[in-house]
C-alpha positions, -999 to 999 in steps of 0.1 A, spaced: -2 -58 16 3 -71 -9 -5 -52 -11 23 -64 -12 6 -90 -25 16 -88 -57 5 -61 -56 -6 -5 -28 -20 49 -46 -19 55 -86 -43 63 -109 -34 54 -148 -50 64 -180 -42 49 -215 -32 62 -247 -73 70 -257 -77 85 -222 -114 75 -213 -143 56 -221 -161 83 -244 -170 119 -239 -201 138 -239 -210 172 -234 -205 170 -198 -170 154 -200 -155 125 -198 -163 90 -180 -131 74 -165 -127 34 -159 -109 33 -128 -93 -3 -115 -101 -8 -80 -75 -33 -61 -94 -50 -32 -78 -36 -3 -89 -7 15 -65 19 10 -74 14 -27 -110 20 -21 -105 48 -1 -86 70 -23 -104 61 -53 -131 76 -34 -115 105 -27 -110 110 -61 -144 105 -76 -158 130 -49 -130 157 -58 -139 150 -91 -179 149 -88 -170 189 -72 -150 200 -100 -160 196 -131 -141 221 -143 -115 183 -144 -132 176 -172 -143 142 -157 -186 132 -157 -179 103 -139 -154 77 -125 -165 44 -131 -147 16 -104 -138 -15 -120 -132 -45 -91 -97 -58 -99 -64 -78 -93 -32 -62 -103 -22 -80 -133 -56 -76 -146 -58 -44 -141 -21 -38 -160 -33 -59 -185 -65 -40 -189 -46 -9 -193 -25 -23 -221 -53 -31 -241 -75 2 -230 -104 -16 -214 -89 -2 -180 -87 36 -179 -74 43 -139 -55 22 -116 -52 33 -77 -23 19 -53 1 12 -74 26 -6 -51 62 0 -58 80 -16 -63 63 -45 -61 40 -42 -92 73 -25 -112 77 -57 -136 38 -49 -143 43 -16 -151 74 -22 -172 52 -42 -195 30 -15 -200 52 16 -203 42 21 -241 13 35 -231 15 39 -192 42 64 -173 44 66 -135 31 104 -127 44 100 -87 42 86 -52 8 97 -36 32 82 -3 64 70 -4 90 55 20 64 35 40 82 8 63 78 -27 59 96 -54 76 94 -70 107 80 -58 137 75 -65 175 52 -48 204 75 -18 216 65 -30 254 88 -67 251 116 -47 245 116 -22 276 140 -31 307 128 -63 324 110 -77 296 114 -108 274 127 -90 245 150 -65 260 179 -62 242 164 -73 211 172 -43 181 189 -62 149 167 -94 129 199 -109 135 196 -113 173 162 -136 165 177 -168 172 188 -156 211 151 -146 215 136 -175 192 125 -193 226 107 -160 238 90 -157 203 78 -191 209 102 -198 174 77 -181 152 74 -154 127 40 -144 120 37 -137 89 0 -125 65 -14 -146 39 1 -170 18 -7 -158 -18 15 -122 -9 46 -117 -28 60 -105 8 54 -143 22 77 -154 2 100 -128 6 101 -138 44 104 -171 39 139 -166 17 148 -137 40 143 -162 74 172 -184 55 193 -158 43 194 -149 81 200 -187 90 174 -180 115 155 -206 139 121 -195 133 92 -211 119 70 -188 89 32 -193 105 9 -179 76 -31 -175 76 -49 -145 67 -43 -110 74 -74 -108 95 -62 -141 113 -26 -122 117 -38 -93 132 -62 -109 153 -28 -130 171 -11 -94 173 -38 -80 196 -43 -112 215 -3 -112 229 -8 -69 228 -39 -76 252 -17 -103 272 13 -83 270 32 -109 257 63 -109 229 56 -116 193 71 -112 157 52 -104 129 57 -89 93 38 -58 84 38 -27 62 28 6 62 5 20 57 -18 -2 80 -44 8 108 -27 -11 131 -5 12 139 -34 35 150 -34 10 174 -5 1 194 30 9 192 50 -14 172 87 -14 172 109 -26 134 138 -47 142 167 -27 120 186 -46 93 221 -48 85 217 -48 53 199 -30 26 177 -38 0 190 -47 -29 178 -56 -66 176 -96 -65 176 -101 -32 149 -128 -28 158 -142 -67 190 -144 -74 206 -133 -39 207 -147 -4 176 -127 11 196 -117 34 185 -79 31 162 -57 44 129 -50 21 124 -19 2 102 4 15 69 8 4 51 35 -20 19 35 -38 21 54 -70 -3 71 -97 6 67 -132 -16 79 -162 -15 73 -202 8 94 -225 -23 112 -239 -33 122 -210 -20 157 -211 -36 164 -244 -69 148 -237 -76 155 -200 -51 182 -189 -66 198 -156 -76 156 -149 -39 150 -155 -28 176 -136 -43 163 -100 -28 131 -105 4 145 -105 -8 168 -78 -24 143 -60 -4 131 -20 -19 119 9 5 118 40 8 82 54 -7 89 89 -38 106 69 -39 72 54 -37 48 86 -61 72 103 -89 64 74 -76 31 74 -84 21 109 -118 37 105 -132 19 77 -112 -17 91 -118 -12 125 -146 12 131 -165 3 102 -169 31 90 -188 34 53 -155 47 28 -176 73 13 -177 86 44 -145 87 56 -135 105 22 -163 129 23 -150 140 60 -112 139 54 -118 162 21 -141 186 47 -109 183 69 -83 193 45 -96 221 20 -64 235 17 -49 206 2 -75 197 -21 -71 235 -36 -33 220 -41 -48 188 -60 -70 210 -82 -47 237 -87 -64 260 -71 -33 273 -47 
């Protein structure tokens, strides 16, 4: 994540509120972040849109994009939408823009992230029974093979784990790669049935997968943790967000009202997840049959029920 990256859902719209209107509505420049929980509920949202148009929406345009392009896109109204906001890890983005931008609500909230083990190492017998606090590590570093196996470099998260690892004056060396290259190591040792330690976050198809254990902390997060503090301190969980513009209301209300409207429980999310990673599965897809799953709650989104 990051996803956590610098990142993980929220949908913004600035002050003019779209790209121009017609007779048919509106067309909507929505940023797209380049991971696939973005991509799948901006295309839930285009095809909820594309069967109301009573939203007031023609069309959603998808604009390939970074973060802090995308907030600075929507500062200077060349970006209309955002998806997967990630709080708080984009917060000091969106505090740049609040003139124009306010946070609407979490489309998920209180997803995990932390660090995580293979909930078979820890039954009776095996090399990680025993193990429940991060700071028990350094009695199991040997089984661990002294590693932490942590995502990509470039995430904000990596560096998180690398101040958290000394805050915890633990004996354990931050491998990074990829994600792909990440996951790839976790279902090796799952398939060998073998102990290992790896960040992740939630949510993530993986846990579609196999059962995966988080190690508790004794402390909480806190605001400076991994600046000013020790790092000592567990990481905040994880919610993606929608946030619109100010005008929104007046320019696009029944659009502005499914954004505020607008959840998706996590498990919904890992479920879609692990088909379009893992099953390959095309996303337009994989929207098109969860909103034929679910009509009930797009009636909620719409404001139908």
């Amino acid at each position: 994540m990051t996803r956590l990256l610098t990142a993980v859902v929220a949908v913004l719209l600035v002050a003019t509120g779209c790209t121009g209107t017609g007779s048919d509505g509106a067309t909507v420049r929505l940023a797209q972040f380049p991971w696939s929980a973005a991509k799948v509920t901006n295309a839930i949202i285009e095809q909820v849109v594309a069967a109301h148009p009573e939203l007031g929406v023609n069309k959603i345009k998808k604009i390939q994009v970074g973060p802090a392009t995308a907030w600075a896109g929507a500062q200077r109204g060349d970006v209309d939408a955002l998806t997967e906001v990630a709080m708080p890890n984009q917060s000091k983005l969106a505090k740049k823009a609040a003139d124009r931008i306010q946070m609407v609500r979490p489309t998920y909230a209180g997803a995990e992230q932390g660090w995580f083990v293979p909930s078979y190492a820890l039954e009776p017998g095996q090399p990680l029974a025993g193990l429940k606090s991060v700071t028990q590590l350094n009695d199991y570093a040997a089984a661990l093979g002294n590693r932490l196996v942590d995502s990509d470099p470039s995430f904000l998260t990596t560096e998180y784990n690398a101040k958290r690892l000394q805050g915890y004056h633990l004996n354990l060396e931050q491998v990074t790669s990829s994600e792909a290259a990440q996951i790839a190591e976790l279902r090796r040792a799952n398939e060998r049935h073998q102990p290992i330690l790896v960040y992740l976050y939630r949510p993530h198809y993986i846990f579609q997968e196999m059962k995966l254990t988080k190690l508790d902390e004794p402390n909480p997060p806190q605001d400076d943790c991994y600046t000013t503090g020790t790092g000592a301190c567990a990481m905040p969980p994880y919610s993606a967000w929608t946030a619109d513009g100010k005008e929104l209301g007046r320019t696009l209300p029944r659009f502005d009202a499914l954004l505020h409207n607008f959840q998706l429980p996590v498990a919904d999310v890992e479920e879609m997840l692990k088909r379009v990673d893992v099953d390959k599965d095309d996303v337009e897809t994989v929207a098109r049959d969860y909103l034929a799953a679910h009509p009930d709650r797009v009636q909620e989104w719409v404001g139908q029920k």
